[in-house]
Every structure is written in structure tokens, then in C-alpha cells.
C-alpha positions as a Markdown table, in Angstrom:
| # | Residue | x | y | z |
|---|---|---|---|---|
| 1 | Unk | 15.7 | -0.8 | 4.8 |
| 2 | Unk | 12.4 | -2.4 | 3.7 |
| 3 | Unk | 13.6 | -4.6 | 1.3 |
| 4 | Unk | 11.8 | -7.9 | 1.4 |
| 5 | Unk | 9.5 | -6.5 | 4.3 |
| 6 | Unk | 5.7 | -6.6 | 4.6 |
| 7 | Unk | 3.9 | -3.6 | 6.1 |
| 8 | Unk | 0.3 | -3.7 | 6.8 |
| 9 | Unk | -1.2 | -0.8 | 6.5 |
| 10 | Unk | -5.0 | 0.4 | 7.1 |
| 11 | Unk | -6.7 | 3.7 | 6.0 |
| 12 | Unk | -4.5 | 3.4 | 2.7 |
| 13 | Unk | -7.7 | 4.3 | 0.4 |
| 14 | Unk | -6.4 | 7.8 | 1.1 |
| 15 | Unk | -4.4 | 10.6 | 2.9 |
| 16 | Unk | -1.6 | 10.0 | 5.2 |
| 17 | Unk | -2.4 | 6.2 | 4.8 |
| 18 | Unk | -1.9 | 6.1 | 0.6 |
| 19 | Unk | 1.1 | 8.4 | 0.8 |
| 20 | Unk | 2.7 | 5.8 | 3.6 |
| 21 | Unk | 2.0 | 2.9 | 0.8 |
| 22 | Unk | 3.5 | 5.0 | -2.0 |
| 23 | Unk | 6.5 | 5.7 | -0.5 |
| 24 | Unk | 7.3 | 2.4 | 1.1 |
| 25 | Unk | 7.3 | 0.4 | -2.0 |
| 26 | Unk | 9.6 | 3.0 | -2.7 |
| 27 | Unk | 11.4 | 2.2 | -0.7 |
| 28 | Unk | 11.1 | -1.9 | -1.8 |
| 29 | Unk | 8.5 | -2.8 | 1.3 |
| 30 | Unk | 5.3 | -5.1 | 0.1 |
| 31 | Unk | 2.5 | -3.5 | 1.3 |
| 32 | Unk | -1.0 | -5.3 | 2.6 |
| 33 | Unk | -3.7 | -2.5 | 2.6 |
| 34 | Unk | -6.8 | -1.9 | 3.8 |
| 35 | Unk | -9.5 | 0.9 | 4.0 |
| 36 | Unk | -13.6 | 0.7 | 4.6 |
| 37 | Unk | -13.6 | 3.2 | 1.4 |
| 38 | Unk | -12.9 | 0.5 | -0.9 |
| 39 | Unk | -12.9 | 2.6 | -4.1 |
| 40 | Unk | -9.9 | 4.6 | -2.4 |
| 41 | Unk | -8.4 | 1.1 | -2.0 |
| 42 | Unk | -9.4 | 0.2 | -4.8 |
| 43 | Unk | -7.5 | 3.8 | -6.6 |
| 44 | Unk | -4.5 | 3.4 | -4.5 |
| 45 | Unk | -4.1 | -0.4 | -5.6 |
| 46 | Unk | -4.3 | 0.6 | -9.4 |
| 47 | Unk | -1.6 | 3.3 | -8.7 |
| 48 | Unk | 1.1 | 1.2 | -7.0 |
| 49 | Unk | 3.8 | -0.6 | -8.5 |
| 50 | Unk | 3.2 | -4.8 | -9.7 |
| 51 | Unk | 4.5 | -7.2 | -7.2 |
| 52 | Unk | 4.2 | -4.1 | -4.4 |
| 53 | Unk | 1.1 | -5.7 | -2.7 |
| 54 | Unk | 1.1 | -8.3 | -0.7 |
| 55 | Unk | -2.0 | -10.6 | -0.9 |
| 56 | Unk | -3.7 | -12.8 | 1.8 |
């Protein structure tokens, strides 16, 4: 379903927002994250699977 999809997502440098970024690239989405933690972003980046994140 979210093959070949981008999904923005903020607050991903934990909680609800990193889970939602784990399991859409699970599910084959690219995701484009933000966060004002950065070394959460920073964590969650490291974690996810290459080609996963969409850069701008």
C-alpha cells in the first residue's frame, strides 16, 4: 500500500512518531522526518532501513 510513497512525518525522534516511521518502511513507504530533539532524529535515522528516508 505504501510502495513508492513518501510520508512526512514530524515528532519521529521518538514515541508514537518513530514507531509510525518504523513500521511504514515496513511497509515499503519513504519516510521524511522531523523532530526539534534532533538526537532522537538523529537515533531514529541510524535505526531505519538504507534508501527508507527521503531527503530534501
Amino acid at each position: 500500500m505504501f510502495q513508492d510513497k513518501v510520508v512526512v512525518i514530524s515528532g519521529a525522534g521518538s514515541g508514537i512518531g518513530r514507531e509510525l516511521a518504523f513500521q511504514l518502511t515496513e511497509a515499503g513507504a519513504r519516510v521524511a522526518l522531523s523532530d526539534i530533539n534532533r538526537a532522537g532524529l538523529d537515533e531514529t535515522m541510524k535505526r531505519l532501513p538504507n534508501g527508507s528516508k527521503a531527503k530534501g
